[in-house]
N, CA, C and O atoms as a GROMACS GRO file, in nm:
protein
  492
    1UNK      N    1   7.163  10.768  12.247
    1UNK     CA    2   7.279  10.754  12.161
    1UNK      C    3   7.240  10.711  12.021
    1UNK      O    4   7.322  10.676  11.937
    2UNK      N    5   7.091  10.716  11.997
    2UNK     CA    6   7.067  10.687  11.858
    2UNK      C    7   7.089  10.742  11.757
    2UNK      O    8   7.035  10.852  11.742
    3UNK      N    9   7.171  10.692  11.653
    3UNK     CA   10   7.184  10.810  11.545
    3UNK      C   11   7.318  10.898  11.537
    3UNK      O   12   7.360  10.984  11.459
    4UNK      N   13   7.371  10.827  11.672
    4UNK     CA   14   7.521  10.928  11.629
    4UNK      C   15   7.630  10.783  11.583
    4UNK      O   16   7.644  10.662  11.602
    5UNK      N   17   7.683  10.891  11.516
    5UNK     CA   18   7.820  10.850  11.418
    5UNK      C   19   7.940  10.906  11.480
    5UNK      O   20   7.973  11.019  11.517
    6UNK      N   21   8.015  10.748  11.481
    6UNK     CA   22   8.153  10.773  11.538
    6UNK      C   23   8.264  10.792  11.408
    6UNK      O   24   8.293  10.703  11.328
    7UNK      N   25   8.314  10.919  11.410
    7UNK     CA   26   8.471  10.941  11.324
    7UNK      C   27   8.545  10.828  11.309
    7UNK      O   28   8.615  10.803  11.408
    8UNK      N   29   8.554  10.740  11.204
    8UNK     CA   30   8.700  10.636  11.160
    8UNK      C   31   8.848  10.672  11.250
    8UNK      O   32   8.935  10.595  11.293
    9UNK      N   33   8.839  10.794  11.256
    9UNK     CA   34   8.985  10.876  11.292
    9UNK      C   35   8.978  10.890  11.457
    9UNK      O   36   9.084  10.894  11.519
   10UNK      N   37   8.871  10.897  11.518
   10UNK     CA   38   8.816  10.855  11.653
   10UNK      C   39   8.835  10.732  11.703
   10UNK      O   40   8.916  10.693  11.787
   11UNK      N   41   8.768  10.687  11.655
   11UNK     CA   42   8.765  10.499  11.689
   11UNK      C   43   8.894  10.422  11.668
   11UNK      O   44   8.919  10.310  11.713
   12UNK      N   45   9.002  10.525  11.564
   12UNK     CA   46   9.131  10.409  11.543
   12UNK      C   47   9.205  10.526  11.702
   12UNK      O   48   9.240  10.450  11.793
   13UNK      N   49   9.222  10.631  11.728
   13UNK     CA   50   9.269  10.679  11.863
   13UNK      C   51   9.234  10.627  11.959
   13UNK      O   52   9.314  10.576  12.037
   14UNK      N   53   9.092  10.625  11.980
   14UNK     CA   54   9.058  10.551  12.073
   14UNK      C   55   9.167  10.419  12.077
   14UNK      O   56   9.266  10.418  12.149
   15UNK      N   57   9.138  10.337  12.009
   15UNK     CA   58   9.149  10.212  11.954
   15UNK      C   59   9.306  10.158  12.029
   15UNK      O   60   9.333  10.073  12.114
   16UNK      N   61   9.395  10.267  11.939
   16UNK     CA   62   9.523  10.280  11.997
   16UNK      C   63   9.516  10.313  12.133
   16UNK      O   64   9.605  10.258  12.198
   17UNK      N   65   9.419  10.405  12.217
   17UNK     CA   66   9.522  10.482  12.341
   17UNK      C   67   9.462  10.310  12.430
   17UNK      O   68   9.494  10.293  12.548
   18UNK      N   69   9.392  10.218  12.367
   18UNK     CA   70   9.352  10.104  12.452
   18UNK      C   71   9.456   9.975  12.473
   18UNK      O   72   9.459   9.889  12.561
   19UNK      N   73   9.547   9.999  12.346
   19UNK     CA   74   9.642   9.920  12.317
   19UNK      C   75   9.582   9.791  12.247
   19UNK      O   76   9.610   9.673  12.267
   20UNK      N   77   9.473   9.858  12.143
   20UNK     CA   78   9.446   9.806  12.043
   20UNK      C   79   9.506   9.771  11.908
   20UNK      O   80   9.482   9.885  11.868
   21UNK      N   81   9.544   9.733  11.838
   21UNK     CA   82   9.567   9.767  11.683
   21UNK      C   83   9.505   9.674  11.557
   21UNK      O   84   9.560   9.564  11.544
   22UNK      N   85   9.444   9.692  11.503
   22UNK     CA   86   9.343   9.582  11.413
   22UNK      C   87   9.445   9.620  11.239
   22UNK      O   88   9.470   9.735  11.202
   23UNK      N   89   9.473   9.532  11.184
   23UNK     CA   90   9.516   9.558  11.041
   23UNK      C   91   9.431   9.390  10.957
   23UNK      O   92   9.397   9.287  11.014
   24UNK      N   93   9.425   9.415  10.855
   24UNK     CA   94   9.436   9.343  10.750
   24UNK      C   95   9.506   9.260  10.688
   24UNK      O   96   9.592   9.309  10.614
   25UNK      N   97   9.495   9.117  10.694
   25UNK     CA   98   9.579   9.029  10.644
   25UNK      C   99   9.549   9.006  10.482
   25UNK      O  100   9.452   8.953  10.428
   26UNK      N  101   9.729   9.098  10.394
   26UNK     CA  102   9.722   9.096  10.271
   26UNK      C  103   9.740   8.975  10.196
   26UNK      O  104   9.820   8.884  10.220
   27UNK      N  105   9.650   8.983  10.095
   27UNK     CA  106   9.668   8.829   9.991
   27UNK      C  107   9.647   8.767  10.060
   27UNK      O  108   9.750   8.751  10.125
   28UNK      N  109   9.544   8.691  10.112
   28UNK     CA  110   9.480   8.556  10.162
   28UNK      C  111   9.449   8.504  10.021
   28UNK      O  112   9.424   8.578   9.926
   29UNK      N  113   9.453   8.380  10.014
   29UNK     CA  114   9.419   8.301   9.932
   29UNK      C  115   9.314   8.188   9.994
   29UNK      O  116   9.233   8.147   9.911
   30UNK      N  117   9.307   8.145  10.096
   30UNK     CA  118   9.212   8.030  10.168
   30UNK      C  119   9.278   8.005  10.306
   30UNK      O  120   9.397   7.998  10.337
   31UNK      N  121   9.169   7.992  10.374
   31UNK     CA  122   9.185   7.976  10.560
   31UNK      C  123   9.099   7.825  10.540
   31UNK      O  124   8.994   7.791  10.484
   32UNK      N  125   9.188   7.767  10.607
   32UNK     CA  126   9.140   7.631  10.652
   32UNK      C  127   9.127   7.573  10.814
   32UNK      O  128   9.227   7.557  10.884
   33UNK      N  129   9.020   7.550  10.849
   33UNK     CA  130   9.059   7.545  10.970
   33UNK      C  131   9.019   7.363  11.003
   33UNK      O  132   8.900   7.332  10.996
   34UNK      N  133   9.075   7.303  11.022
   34UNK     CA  134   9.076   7.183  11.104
   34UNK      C  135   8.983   7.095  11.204
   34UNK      O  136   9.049   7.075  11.306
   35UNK      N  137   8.868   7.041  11.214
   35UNK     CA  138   8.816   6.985  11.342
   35UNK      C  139   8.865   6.816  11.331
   35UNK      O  140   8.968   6.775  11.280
   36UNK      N  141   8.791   6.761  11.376
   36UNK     CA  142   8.829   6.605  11.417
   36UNK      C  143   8.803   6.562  11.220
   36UNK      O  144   8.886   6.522  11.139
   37UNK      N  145   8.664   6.591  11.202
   37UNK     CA  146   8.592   6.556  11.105
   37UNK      C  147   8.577   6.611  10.996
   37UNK      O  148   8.506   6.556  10.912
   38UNK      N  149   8.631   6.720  10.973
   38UNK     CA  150   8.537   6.802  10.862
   38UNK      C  151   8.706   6.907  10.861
   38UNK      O  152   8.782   6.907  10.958
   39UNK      N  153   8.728   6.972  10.753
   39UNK     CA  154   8.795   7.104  10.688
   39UNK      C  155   8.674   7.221  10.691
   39UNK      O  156   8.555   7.221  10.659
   40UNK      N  157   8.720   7.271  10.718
   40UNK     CA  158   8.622   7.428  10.693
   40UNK      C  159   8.725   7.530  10.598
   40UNK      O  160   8.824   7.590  10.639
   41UNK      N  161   8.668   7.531  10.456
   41UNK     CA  162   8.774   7.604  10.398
   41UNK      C  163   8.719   7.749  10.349
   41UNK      O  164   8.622   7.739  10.274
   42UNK      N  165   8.762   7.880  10.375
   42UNK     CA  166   8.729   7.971  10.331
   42UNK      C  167   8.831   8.092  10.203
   42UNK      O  168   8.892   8.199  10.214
   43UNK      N  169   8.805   8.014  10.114
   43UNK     CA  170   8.836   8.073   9.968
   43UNK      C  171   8.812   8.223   9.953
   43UNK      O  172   8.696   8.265   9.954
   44UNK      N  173   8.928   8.317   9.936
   44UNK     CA  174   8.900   8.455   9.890
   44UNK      C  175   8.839   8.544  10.041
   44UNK      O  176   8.781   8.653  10.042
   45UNK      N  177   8.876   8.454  10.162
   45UNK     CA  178   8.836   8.531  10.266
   45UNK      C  179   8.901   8.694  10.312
   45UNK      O  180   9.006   8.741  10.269
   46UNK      N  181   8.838   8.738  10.379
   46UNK     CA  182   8.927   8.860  10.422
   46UNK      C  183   8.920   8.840  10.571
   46UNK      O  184   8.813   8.824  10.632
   47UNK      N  185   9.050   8.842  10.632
   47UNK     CA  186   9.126   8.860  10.731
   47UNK      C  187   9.158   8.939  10.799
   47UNK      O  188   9.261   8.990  10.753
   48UNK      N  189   9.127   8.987  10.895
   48UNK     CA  190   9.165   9.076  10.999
   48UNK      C  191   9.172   9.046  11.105
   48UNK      O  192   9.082   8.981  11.159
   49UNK      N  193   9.332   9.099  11.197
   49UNK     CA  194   9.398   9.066  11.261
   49UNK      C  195   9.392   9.198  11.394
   49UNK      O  196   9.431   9.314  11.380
   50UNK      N  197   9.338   9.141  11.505
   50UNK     CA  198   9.332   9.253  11.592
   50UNK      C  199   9.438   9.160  11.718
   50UNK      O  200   9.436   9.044  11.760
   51UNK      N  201   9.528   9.286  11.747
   51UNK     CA  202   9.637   9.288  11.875
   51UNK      C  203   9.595   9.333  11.974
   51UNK      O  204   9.596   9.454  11.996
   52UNK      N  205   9.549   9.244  12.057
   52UNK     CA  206   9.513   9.370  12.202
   52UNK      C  207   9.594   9.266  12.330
   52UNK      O  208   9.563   9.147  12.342
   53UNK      N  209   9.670   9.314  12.394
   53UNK     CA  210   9.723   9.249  12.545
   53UNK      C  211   9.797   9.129  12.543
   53UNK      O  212   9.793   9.028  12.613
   54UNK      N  213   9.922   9.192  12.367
   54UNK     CA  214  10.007   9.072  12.380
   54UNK      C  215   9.898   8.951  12.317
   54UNK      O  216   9.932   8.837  12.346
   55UNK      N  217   9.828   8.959  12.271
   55UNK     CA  218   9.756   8.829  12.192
   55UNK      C  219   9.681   8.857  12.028
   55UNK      O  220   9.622   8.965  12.025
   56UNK      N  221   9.676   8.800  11.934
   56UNK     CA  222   9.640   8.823  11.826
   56UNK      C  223   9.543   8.718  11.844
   56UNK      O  224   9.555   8.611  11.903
   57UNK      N  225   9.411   8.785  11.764
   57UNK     CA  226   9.288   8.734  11.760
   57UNK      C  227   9.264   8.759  11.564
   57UNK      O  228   9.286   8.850  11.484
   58UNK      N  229   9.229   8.667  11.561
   58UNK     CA  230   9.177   8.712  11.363
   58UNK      C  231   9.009   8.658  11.383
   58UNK      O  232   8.943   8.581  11.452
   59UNK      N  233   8.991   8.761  11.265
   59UNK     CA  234   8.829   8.784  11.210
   59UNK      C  235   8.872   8.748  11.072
   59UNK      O  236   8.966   8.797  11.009
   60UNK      N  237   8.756   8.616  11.018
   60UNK     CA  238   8.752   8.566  10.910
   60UNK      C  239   8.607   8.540  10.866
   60UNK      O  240   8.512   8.480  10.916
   61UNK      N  241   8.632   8.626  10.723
   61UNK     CA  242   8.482   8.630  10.651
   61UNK      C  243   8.517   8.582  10.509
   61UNK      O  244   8.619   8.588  10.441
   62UNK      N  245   8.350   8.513  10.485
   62UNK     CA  246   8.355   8.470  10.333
   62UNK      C  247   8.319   8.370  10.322
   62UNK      O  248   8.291   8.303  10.422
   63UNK      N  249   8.300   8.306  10.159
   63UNK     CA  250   8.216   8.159  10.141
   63UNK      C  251   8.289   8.093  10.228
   63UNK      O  252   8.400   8.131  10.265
   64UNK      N  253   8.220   7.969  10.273
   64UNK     CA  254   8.242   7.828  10.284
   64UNK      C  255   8.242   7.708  10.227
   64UNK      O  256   8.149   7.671  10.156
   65UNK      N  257   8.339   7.641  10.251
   65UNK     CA  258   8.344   7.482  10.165
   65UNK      C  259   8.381   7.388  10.285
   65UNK      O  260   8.487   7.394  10.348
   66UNK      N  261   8.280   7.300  10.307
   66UNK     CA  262   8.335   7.170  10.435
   66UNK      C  263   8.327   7.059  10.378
   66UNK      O  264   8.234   7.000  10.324
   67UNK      N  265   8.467   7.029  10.401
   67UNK     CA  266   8.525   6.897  10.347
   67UNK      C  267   8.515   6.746  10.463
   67UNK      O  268   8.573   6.765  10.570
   68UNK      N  269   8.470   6.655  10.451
   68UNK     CA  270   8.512   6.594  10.518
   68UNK      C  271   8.618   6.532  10.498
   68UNK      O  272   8.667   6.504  10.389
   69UNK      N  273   8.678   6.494  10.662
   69UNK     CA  274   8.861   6.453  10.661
   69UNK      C  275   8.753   6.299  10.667
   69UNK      O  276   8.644   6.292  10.722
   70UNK      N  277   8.847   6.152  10.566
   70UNK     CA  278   8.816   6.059  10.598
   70UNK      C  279   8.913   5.989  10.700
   70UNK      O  280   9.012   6.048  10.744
   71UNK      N  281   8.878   5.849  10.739
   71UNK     CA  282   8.959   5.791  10.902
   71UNK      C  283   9.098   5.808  10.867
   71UNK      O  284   9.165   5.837  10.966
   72UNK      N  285   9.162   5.800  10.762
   72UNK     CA  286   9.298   5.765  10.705
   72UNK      C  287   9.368   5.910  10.744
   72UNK      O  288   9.489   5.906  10.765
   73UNK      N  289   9.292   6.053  10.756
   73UNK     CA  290   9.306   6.194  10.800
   73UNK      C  291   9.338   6.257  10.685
   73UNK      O  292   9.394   6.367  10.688
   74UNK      N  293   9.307   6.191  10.568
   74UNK     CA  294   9.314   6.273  10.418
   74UNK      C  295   9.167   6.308  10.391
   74UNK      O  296   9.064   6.248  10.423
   75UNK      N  297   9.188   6.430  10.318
   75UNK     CA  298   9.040   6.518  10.252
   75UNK      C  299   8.953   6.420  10.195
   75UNK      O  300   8.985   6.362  10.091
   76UNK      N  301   8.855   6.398  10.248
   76UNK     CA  302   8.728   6.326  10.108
   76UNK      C  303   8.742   6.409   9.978
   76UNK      O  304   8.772   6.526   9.954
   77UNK      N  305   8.709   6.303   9.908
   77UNK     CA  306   8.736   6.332   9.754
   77UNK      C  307   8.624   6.409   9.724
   77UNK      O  308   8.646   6.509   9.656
   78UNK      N  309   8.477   6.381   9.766
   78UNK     CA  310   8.350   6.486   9.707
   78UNK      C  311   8.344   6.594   9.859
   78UNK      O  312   8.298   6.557   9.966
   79UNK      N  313   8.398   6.722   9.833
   79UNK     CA  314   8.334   6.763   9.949
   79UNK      C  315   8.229   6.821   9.928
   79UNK      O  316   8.177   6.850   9.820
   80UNK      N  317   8.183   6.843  10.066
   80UNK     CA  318   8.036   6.869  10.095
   80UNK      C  319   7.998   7.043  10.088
   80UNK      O  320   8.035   7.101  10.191
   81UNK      N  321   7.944   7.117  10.006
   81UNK     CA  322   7.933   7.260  10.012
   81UNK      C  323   7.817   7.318  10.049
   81UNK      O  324   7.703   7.297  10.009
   82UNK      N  325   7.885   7.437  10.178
   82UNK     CA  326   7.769   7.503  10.230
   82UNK      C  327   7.775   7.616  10.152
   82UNK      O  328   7.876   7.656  10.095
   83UNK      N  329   7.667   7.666  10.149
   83UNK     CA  330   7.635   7.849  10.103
   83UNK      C  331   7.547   7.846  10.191
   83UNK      O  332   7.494   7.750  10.247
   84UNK      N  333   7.521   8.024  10.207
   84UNK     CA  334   7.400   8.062  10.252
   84UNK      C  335   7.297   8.065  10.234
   84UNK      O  336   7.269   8.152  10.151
   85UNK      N  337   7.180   7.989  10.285
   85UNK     CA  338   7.066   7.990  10.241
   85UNK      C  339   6.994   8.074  10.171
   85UNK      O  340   6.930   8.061  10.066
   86UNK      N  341   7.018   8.190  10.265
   86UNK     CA  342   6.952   8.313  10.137
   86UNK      C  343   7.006   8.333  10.034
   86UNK      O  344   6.939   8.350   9.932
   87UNK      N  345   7.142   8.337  10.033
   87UNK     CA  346   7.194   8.284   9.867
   87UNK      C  347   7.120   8.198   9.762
   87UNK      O  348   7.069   8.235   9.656
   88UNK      N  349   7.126   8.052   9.827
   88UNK     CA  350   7.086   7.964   9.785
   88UNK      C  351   6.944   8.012   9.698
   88UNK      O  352   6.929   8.019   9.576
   89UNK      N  353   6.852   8.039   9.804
   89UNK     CA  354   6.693   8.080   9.786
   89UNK      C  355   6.683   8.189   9.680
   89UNK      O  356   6.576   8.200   9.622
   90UNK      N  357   6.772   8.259   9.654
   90UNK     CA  358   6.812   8.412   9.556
   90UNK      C  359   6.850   8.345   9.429
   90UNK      O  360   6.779   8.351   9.329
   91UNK      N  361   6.947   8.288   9.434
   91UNK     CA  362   6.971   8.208   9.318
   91UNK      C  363   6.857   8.151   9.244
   91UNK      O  364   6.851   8.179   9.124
   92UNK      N  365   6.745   8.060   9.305
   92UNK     CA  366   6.665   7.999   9.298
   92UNK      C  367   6.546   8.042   9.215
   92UNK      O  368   6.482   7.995   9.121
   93UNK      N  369   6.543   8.175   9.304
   93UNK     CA  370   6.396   8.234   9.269
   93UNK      C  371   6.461   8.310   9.172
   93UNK      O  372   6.378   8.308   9.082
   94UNK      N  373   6.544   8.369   9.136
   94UNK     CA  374   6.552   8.478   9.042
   94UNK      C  375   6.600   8.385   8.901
   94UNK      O  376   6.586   8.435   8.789
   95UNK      N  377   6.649   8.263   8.916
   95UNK     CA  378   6.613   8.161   8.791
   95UNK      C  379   6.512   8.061   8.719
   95UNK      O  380   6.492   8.026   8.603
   96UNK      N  381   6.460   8.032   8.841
   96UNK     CA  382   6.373   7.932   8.859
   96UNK      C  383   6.396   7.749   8.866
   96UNK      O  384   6.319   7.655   8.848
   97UNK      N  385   6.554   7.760   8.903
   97UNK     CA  386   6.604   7.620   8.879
   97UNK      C  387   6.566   7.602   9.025
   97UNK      O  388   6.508   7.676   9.104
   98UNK      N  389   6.626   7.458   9.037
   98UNK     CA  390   6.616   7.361   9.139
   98UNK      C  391   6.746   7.380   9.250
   98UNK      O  392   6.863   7.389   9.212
   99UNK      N  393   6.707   7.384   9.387
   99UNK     CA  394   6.790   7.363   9.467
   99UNK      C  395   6.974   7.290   9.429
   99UNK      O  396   7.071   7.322   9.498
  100UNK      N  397   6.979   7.221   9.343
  100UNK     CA  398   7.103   7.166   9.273
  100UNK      C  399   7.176   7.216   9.182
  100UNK      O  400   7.298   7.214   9.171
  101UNK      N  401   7.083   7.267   9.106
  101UNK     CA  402   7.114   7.345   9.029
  101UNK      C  403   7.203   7.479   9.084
  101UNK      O  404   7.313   7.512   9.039
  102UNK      N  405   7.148   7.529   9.165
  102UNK     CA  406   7.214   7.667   9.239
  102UNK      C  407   7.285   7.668   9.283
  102UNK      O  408   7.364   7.759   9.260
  103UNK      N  409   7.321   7.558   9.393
  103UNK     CA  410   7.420   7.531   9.450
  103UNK      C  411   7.553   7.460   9.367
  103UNK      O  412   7.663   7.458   9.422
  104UNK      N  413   7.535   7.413   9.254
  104UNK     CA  414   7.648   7.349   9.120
  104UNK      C  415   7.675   7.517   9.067
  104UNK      O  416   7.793   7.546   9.048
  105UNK      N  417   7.589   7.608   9.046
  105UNK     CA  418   7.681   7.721   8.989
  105UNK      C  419   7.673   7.784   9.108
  105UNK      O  420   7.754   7.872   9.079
  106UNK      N  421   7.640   7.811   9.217
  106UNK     CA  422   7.752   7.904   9.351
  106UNK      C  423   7.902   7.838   9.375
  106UNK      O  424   7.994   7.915   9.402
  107UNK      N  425   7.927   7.688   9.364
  107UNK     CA  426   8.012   7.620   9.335
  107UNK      C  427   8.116   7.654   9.233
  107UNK      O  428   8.233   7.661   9.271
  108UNK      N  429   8.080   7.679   9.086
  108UNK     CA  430   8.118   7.734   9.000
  108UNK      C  431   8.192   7.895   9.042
  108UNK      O  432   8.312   7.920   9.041
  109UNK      N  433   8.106   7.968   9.071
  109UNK     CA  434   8.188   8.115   9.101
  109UNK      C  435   8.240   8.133   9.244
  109UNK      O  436   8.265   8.251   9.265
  110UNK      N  437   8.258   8.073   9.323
  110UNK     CA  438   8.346   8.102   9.478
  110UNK      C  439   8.222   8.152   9.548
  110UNK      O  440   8.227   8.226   9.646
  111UNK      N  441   8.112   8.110   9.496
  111UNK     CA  442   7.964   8.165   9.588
  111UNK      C  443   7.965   8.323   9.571
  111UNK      O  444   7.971   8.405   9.663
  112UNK      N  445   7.961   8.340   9.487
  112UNK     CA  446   7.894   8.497   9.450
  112UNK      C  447   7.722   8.471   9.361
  112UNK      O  448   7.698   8.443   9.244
  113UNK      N  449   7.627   8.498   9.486
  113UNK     CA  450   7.482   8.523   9.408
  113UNK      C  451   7.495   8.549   9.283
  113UNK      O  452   7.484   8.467   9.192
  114UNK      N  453   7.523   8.681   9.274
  114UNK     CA  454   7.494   8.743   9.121
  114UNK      C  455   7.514   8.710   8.988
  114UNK      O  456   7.452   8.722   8.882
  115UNK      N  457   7.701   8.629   9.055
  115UNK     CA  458   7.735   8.545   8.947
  115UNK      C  459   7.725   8.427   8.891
  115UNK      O  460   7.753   8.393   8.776
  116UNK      N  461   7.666   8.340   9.014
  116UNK     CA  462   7.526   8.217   8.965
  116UNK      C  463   7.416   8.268   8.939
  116UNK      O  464   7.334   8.181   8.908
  117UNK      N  465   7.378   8.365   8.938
  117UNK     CA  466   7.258   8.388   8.862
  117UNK      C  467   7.285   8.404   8.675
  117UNK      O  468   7.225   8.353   8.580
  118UNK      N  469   7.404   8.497   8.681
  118UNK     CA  470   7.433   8.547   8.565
  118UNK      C  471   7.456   8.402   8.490
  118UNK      O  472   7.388   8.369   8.393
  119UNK      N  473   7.553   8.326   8.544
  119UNK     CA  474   7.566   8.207   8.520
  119UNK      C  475   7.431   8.091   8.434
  119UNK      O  476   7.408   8.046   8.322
  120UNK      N  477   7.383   8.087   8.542
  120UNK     CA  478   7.219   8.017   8.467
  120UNK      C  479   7.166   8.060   8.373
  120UNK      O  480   7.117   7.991   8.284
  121UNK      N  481   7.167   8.195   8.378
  121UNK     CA  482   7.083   8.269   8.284
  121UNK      C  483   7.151   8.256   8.161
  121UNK      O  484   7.085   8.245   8.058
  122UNK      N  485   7.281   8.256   8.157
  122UNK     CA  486   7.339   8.200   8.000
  122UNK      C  487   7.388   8.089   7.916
  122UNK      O  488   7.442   8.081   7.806
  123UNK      N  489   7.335   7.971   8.045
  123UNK     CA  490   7.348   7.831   8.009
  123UNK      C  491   7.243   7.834   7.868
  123UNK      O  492   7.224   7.732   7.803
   0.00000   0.00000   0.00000
């Protein structure tokens, strides 16, 4: 089966005769999701919403920001920001700044590489 390509127009029939249906959740602005300790916030994510057997399941992609919740159950004031390492490391090498540095402008643009790079480069 190596090498073959399934039709878009296949896979959504299929999809349907399974009692599937997957769409897109329009205008997201940020998904937050909740643990004991921490916010997990995802800014500018894209959303997709698949129906199968009477239950909705969502798929959520995009930067991350984890906040910690303090004991009182309000947001810490500095939160804590993840990016992706290979981000991080891309940023890095293609400027030559410091680990802090990269991560203060992925911070700056909603974690787009290119645009912390572009960023540094015109400080």
């Amino acid at each position: 089966m190596g090498g073959m390509k399934i039709n878009p127009r296949q896979m959504q029939k299929a999809m349907k005769q399974m009692g599937i249906k997957q769409t897109e959740v329009p205008d997201v602005v940020e998904v937050i999701i909740r643990t004991k300790n921490n916010e997990i916030v995802l800014k500018h994510a894209e959303v997709i919403c698949v129906e199968m057997g009477g239950s909705k399941n969502y798929q959520v992609t995009g930067p991350e920001i984890v906040r910690p919740i303090s004991a009182d159950g309000e947001e810490s004031s500095e939160p804590e920001v993840t990016f992706e390492a290979a981000d991080i490391e891309l940023v890095m090498s293609q400027t030559g700044c410091d680990r802090e540095k990269a991560i203060a402008a992925l911070q700056a643009v909603d974690g787009q590489p290119a645009e912390a790079i572009l960023k540094i480069m015109t400080e």
